[in-house]
N, C-alpha and C positions, 0 to 999 in steps of 0.2 A: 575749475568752476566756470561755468560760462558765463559771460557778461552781459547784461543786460539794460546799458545807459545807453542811449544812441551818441552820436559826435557830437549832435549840436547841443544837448544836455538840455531839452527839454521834456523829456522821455515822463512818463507819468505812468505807477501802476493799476491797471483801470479793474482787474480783478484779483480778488486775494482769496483761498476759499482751503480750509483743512482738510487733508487728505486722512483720514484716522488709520488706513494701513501701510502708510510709510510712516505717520508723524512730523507729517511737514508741509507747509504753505503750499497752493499750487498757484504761480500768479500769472497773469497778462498783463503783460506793459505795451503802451505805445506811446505812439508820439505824434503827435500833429500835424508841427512843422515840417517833420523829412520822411513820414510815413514807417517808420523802425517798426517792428514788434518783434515781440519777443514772447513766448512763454512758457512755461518750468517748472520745477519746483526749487524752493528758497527757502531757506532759515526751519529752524525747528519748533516743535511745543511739545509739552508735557501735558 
């Protein structure tokens, strides 16, 4: 699973949004302070 905190651990997810043909969060994180992003899919729902 990839990770998606940055180093300096200010990291914030700025988009969270349901994918309905996987069943799972698609999110965007960033971060401020040291410019990190990330984004993926994460966690499930029913």
């Amino acid at each position: 699973m990839a990770t998606f905190r940055c180093e300096c651990g200010c990291s914030e997810i700025v988009s969270k949004e349901k994918d309905e043909d996987y069943g799972q969060y698609y999110i965007i994180v960033e971060c401020q302070n040291c410019g990190f992003y990330w984004e993926g899919y994460y966690g499930y729902f029913e």
